[in-house]
C-alpha positions in Angstrom: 60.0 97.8 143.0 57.3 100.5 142.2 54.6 97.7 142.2 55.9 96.4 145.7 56.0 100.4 147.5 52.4 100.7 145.3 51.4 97.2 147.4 52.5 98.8 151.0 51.0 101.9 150.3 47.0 100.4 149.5 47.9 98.4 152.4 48.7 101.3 154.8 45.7 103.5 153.4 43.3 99.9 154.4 45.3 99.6 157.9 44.5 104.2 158.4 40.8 103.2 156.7 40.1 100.8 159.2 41.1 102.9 162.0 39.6 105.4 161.5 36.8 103.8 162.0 37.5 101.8 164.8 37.8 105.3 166.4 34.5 107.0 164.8 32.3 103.8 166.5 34.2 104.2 169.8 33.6 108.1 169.3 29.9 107.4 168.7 29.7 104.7 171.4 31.3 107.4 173.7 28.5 110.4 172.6 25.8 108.5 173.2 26.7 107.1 176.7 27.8 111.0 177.3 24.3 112.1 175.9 21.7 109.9 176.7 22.0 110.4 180.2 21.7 114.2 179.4 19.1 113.9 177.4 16.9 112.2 179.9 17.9 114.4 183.0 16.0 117.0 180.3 13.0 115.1 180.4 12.7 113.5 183.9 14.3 116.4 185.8 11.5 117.6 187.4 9.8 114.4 187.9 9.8 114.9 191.7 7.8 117.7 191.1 5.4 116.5 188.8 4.9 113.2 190.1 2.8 113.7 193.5 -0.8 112.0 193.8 -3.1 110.8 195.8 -3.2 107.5 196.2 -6.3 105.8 196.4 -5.0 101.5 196.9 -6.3 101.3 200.5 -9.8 100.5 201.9 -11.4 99.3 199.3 -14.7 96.7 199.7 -14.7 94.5 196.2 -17.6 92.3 195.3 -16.4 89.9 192.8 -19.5 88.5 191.3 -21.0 87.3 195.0 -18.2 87.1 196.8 -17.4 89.8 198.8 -13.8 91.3 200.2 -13.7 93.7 202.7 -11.3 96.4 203.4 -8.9 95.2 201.0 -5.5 96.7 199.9 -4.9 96.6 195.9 -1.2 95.9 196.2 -1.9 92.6 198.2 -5.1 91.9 196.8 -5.2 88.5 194.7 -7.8 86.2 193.5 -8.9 83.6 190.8 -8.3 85.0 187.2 -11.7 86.5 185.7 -13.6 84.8 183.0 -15.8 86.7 181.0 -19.0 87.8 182.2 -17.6 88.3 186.1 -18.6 91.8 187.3 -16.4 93.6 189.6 -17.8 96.4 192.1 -15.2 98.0 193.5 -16.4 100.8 196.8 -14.7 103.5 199.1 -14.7 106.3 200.8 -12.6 109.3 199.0 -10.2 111.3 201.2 -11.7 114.4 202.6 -9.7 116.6 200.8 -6.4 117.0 198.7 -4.6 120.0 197.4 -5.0 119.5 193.8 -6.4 122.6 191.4 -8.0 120.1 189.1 -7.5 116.7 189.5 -7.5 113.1 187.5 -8.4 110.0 188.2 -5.8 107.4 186.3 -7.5 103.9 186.2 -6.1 100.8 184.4 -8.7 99.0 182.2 -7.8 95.4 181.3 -10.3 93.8 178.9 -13.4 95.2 180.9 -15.9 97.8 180.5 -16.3 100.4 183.4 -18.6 102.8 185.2 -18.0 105.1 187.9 -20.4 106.6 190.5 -20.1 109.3 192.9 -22.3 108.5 196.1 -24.9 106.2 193.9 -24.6 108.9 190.8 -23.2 108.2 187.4 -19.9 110.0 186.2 -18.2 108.3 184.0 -18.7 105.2 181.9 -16.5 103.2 178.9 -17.1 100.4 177.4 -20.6 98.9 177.5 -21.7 99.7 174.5 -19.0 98.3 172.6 -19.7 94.7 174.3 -23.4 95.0 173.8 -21.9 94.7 169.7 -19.2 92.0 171.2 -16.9 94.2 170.2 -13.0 94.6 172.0 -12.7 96.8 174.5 -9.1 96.9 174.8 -6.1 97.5 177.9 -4.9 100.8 178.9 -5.2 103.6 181.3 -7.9 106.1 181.4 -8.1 109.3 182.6 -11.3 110.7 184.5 -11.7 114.7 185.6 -12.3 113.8 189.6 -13.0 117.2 190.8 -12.4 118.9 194.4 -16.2 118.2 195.0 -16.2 114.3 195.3 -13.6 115.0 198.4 -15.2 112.9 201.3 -17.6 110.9 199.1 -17.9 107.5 198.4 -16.5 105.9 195.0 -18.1 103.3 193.4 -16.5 101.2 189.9 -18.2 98.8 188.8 -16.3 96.6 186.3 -17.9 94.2 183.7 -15.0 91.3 182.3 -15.5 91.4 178.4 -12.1 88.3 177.9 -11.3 85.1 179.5 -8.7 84.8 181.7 -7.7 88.6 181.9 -6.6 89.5 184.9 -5.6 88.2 188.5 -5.1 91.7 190.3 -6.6 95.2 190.4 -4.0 97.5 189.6 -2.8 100.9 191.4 -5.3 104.0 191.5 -4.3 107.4 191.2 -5.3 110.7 191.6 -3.1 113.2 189.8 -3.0 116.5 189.0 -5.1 117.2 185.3 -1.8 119.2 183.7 0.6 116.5 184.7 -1.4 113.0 184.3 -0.1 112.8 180.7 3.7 113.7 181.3 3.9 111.4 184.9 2.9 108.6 182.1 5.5 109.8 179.5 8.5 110.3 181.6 7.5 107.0 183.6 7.7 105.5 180.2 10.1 107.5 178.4 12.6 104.8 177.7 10.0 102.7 175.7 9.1 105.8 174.4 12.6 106.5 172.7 12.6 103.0 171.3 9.6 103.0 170.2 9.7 106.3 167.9 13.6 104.8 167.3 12.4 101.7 165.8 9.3 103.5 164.0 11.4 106.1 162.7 14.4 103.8 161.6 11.9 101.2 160.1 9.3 103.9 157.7 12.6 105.6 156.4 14.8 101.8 155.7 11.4 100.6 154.5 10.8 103.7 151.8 14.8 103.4 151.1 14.8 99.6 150.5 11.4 100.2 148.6 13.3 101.6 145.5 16.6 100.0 146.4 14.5 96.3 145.8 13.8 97.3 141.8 17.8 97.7 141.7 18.7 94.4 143.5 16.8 91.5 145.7 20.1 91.7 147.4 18.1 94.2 149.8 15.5 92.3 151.1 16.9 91.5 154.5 17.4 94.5 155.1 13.7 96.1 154.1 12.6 92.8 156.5 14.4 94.2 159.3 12.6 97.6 158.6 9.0 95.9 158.9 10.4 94.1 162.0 11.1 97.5 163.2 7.7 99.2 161.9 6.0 96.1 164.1 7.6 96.5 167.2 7.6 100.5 167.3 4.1 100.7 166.8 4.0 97.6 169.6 5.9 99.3 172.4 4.7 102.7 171.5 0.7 101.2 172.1 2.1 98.4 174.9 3.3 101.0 177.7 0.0 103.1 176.6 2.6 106.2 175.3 0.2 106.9 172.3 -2.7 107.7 174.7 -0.9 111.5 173.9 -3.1 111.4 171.0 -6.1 110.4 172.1 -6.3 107.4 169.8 -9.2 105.4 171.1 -8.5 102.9 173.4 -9.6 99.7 171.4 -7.6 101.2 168.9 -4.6 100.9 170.5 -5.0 97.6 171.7 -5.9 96.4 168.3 -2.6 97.7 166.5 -0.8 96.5 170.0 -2.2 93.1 168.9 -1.7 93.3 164.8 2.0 94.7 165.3 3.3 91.8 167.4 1.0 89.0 165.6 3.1 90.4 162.3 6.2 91.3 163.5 7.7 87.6 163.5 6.8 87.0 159.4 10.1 89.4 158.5 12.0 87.4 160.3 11.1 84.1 159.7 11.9 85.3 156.1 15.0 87.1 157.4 15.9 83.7 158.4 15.7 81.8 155.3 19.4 82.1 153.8 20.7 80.9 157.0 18.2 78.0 156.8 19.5 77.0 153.5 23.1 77.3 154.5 22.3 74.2 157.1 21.2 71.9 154.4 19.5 69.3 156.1 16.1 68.8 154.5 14.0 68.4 157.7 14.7 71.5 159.1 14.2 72.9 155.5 10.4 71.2 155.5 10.0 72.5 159.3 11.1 76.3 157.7 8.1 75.9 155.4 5.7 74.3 158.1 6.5 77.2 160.5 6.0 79.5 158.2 3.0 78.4 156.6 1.4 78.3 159.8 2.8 81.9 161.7 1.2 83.6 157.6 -2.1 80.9 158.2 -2.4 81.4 162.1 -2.0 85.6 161.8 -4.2 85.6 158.8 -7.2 83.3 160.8 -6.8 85.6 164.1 -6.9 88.8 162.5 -10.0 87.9 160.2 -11.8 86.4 164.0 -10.9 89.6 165.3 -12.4 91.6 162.5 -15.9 89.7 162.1 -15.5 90.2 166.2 -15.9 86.4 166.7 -13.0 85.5 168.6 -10.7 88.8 169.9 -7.2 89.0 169.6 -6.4 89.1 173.4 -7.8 85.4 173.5 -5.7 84.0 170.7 -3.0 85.7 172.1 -1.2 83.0 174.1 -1.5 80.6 170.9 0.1 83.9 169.1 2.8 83.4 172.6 3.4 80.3 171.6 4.3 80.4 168.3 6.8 83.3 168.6 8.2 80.4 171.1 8.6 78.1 168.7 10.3 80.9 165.9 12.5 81.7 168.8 13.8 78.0 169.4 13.9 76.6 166.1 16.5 79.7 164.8 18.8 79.2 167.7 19.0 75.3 166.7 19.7 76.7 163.0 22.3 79.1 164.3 23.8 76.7 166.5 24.0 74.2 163.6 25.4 77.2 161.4 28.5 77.9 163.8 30.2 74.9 162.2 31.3 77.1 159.5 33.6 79.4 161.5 31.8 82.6 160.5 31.8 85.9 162.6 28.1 86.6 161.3 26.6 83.3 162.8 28.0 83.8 165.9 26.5 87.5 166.3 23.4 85.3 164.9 23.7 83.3 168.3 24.2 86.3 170.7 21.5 88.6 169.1 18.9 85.6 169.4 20.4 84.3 172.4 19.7 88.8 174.0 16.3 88.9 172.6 15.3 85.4 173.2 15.9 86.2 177.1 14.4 89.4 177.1 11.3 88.2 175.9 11.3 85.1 177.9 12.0 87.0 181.3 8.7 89.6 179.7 6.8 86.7 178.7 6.8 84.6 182.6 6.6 87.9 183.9 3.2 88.6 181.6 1.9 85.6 182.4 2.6 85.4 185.9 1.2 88.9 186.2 -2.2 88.3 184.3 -3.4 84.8 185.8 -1.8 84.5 189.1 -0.8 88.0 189.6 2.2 88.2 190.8 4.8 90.2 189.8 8.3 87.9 189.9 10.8 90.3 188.5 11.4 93.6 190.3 12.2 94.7 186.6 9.9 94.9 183.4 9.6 96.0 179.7 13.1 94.1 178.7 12.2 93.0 175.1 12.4 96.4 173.6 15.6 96.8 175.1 16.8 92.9 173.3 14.7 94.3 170.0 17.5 97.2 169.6 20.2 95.4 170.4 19.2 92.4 168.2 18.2 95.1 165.4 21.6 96.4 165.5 23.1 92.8 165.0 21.2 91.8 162.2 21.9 95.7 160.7 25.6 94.7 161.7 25.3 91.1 160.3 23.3 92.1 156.9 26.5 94.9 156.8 28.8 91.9 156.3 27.2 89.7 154.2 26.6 92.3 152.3 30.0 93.2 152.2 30.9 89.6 151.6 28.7 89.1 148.9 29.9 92.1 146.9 33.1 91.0 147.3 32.7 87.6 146.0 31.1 89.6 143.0 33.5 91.7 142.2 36.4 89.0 142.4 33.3 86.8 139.9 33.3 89.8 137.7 36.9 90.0 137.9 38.0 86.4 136.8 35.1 87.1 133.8 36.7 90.0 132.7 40.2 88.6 132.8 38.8 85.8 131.0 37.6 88.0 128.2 40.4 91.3 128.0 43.4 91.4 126.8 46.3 92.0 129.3 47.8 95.1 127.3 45.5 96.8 125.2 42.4 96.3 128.5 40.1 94.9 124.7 38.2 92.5 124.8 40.3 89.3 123.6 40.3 86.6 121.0 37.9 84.3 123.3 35.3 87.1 123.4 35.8 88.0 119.9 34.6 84.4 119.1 31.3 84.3 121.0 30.5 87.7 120.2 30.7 86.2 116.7 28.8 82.9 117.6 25.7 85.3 119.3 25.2 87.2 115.6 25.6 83.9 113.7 22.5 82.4 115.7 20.1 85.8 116.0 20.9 85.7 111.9 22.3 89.6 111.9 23.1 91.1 108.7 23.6 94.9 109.6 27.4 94.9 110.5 30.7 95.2 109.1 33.7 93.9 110.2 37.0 95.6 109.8 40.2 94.3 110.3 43.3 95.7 111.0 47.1 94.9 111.3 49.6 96.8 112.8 52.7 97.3 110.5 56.4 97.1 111.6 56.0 95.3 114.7 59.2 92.9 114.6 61.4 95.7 113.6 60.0 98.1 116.7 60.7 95.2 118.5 64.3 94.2 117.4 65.3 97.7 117.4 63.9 99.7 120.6 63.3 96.4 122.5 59.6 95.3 123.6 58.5 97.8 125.7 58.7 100.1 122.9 56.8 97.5 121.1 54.3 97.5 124.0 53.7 100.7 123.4 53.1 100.3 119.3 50.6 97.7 120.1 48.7 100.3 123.3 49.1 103.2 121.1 47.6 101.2 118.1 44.9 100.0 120.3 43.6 103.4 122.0 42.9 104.9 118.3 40.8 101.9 117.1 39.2 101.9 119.9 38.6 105.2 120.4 37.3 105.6 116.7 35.6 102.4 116.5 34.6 101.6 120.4 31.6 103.7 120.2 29.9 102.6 117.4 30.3 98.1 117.7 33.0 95.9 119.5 37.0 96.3 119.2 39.1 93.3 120.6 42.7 92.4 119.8 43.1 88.6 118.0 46.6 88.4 119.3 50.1 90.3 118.0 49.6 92.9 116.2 46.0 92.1 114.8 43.0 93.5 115.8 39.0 93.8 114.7 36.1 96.1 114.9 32.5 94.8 114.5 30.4 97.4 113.8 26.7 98.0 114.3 26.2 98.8 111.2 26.6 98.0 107.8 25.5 101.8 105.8 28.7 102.1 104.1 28.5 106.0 104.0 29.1 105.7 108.1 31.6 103.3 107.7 33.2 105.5 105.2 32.7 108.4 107.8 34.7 106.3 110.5 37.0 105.0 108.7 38.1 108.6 107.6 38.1 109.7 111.4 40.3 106.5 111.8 42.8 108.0 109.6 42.5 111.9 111.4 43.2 109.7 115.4 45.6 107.7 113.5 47.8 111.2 112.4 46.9 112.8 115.7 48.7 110.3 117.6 51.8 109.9 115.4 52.4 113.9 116.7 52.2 112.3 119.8 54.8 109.2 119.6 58.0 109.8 119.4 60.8 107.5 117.7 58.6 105.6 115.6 55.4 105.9 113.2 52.1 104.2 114.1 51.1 102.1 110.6 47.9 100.3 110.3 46.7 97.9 107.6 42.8 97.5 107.4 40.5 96.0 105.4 36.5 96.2 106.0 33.7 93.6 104.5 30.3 93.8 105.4 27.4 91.5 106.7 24.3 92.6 104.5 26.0 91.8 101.0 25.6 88.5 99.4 27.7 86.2 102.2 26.1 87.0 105.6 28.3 84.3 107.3 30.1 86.1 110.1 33.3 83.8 109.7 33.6 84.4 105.7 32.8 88.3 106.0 35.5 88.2 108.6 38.0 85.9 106.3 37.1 88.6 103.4 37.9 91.5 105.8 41.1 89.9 106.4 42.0 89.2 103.2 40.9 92.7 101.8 43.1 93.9 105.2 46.1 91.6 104.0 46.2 93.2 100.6 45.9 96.7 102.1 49.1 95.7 104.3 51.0 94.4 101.0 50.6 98.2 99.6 51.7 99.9 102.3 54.8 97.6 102.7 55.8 98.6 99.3 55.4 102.8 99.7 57.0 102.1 103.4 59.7 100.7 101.8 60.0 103.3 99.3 59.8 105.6 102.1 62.6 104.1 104.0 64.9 104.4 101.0 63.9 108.3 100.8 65.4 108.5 104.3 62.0 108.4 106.6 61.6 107.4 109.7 60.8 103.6 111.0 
């Protein structure tokens, strides 16, 4: 009865466990819905105030190389993608005034170098002498000081194409006010902004955490590959929607760790991946695991070193780059669909995360290339995949969570059935069976310091016949916790079965054996004051392994025949004993 109401009771605290925290995730789910939005009213609440410019996309006469477009708008304004060496010149007339303190002229470079004139006279120029070194010049906006003065003059960019095939459309000019260039960018961006330092953030403090955590366990390294997944893909959307420009990091710059962070970022989880790979057992997408992942660790290690002896630039390898995330992202949804035939929850989150991210970066991906050679723009929407990176993050946080969970479970029922295997039921000693091998492990390293002592516990069968079991239960416990608590210490204790028992000591110096055998006797007296009804007896009889016969089994046999005699003298005083009126 007591086990059954202990049985309900686990099973109600598991049922209030669980939720509880069904109700702290749809608390949190709650807070951030409540406080996101507030949070970004914060940043992006005076916008409207903030965000006025002068826009310069009409009117424009573009020479590109020697063909020449006349009063063209830059929102309609198409033509054939650029190969490198086409020059751009780009001319018109700049309002005759606006009401700007100091203003800024925000330009989008793509790949070229650039110089601006003010009526025929230099003012600004980036870029040339990087390609004179055929060096990259990199993507991203830059911001020029376009004072009051060049109101009413004519504007002149000339643009020099330093990548194949990297552009399709001249993008919006702006002319914004100096203080507020910077945060119009940030708050236009903040939501990749937040993701980006999310993922960052999350990833350097996972990675650092799983650092140490791998020297405990290689249970972890899922997890520390979803922390460089995040590291990758911070560092890309940070330098993507051109957030870092804050801190002035060269532009190249930018564009290079734009480049290395999403070239890397699918290597943790190809090796994410592999467990689940494994668990399909078929041998040819086994072989195709290793192909793929020879060739993403090959391919990133061949662009990277082009890049860096400036042979070949990272913005022309990267559609092969494209591709091959392609291929990552197809071949793991055929191993997660193949997966779902085992019925497990974790597969099918598998499925769904690949499944969210797998669109997002698709719908990014036509949309990128769409944009850059035929420039058009077919989604009213952009900048989806960091938005499928989170939530695919959280799955495989959510997914690791559970097999983790699994796995330590499976462990500790392992470790379970092993100890059951080796411990006795009553005493919680090892048992006759571990006894055994123990014995069998000094028997083949050849020991010879230890001593084995034996014991018996007297009076057993007449505990038993006269108190009933359970009083002879607690004989054999009580017997138990003193040899062990004298003996544990200092060598193994197990129980052989009944009332025997044996200690196998790390040592065979007599004078400490002496020592403990004397503080056997002091735990043994101590615990009689605490037993009531009967005394606690205990024949024992010691041998040790560094004399003449250093054969585990016959110092053993000796200790349990010196033990039997010992057992033979006490009889006779106990009997005396009884007959003086003593206690059983």
């Amino acid at each position: 009865m007591h086990k059954w109401a202990s049985a309900f009771s686990d099973k109600k605290k598991a049922r209030i466990k669980k939720t509880l925290k069904i109700i702290w995730v749809i608390y949190s789910i709650l807070s951030m819905v409540w406080w996101l939005p507030q949070v970004d009213k914060l940043i992006s609440g005076n916008y409207s105030s903030i965000s006025d410019y002068i826009s310069l996309d009409d009117s424009w006469d573009i020479t590109i190389n020697d063909t020449l477009y006349e009063n063209v708008s830059l929102g309609e304004f198409r033509f054939p993608v650029v190969r490198k060496g086409d020059t751009i010149i780009m001319e018109r007339m700049l309002p005759e005034s606006w009401d700007m303190t100091e203003g800024t002229l925000r330009f989008h470079v793509r790949q070229t170098a650039i110089k601006l004139y003010i009526d025929e006279k230099p003012i600004y120029e980036y870029g040339y002498e990087r390609m004179a070194l055929n060096k990259t010049v990199g993507s991203g906006f830059r911001f020029i000081n376009f004072p009051k003065e060049y109101q009413g003059k004519t504007l002149q960019i000339n643009l020099y194409v330093s990548e194949d095939r990297a552009f399709s459309k001249l993008d919006s000019i702006r002319i914004y006010e100096w203080e507020n260039a910077y945060r119009v960018l940030m708050t236009e961006n903040r939501y990749p902004l937040f993701l980006g330092c999310f993922y960052l953030i999350f990833g350097l403090t996972t990675f650092i955490i799983m650092t140490f955590a791998l020297t405990v366990s290689l249970k972890y390294v899922r997890l520390l590959c979803i922390s460089v997944f995040c590291i990758c893909m911070g560092l890309w959307t940070l330098c993507y929607y051109n957030v870092v420009l804050i801190f002035s990091i060269p532009l190249y710059s930018v564009s290079l760790i734009e480049y290395l962070s999403l070239y890397l970022a699918p290597m943790p989880l190809v090796i994410y991946m592999w467990e689940d790979v494994k668990r399909v057992k078929n041998k040819l997408l086994q072989n195709f695991y290793w192909v793929l992942l020879t060739v993403q660790v090959t391919g990133t290690a061949i662009m990277i070193g082009l890049h860096a002896t400036d042979t070949v630039h990272c913005a022309a390898t990267l559609k092969y780059m494209q591709a091959l995330i392609v291929c990552c992202l197809v071949y793991f949804m055929l191993v997660l669909l193949l997966n779902l035939k085992s019925s497990r929850s974790v597969d099918l989150m598998y499925l769904i995360g690949a499944l969210v991210i797998g669109g997002c970066v698709s719908i990014d991906l036509i949309d990128y290339i769409s944009n850059r050679y035929y420039g058009k723009d077919i989604f009213p929407f952009r900048g989806l995949s960091p938005l499928g990176v989170m939530i695919f993050v959280f799955i495989l946080i959510g997914a690791f969570y559970i097999n983790l969970t699994q796995k330590m479970m499976q462990e500790n029922e392992r470790n379970f059935l092993i100890k059951s295997a080796y411990t006795d039921e009553l005493t919680q000693l090892h048992n006759r069976r571990y006894c055994v091998e123990h014995m069998l492990r000094i028997r083949e390293n050849k020991e010879r310091d230890y001593a084995v002592v034996c014991f018996d516990v007297n009076n057993l069968k007449t505990i038993n016949d006269t108190y009933g079991h359970a009083k002879g239960d607690i004989l054999i416990k009580s017997a138990a916790d003193v040899i062990a608590e004298t003996f544990g210490k200092n060598g193994m204790v197990a129980r052989m079965g009944g009332d025997e028992f044996i200690a196998i000591l790390t040592t065979s110096a007599k004078e400490r054996v002496a020592a403990l055998m004397e503080q056997f006797q002091i735990n043994l007296r101590k615990k009689n004051q605490a037993v009531k009804d009967f005394e606690i007896s205990i024949a024992c009889g010691c041998a040790y392994g560094n004399e003449e016969e250093s054969d585990i089994e016959k110092v053993y046999q000796l200790a349990d025949d010196l033990m039997y005699e010992n057992k033979q003298q006490m009889k006779r005083a106990r009997a005396q004993q009884i007959q003086n009126g003593g206690k059983i």
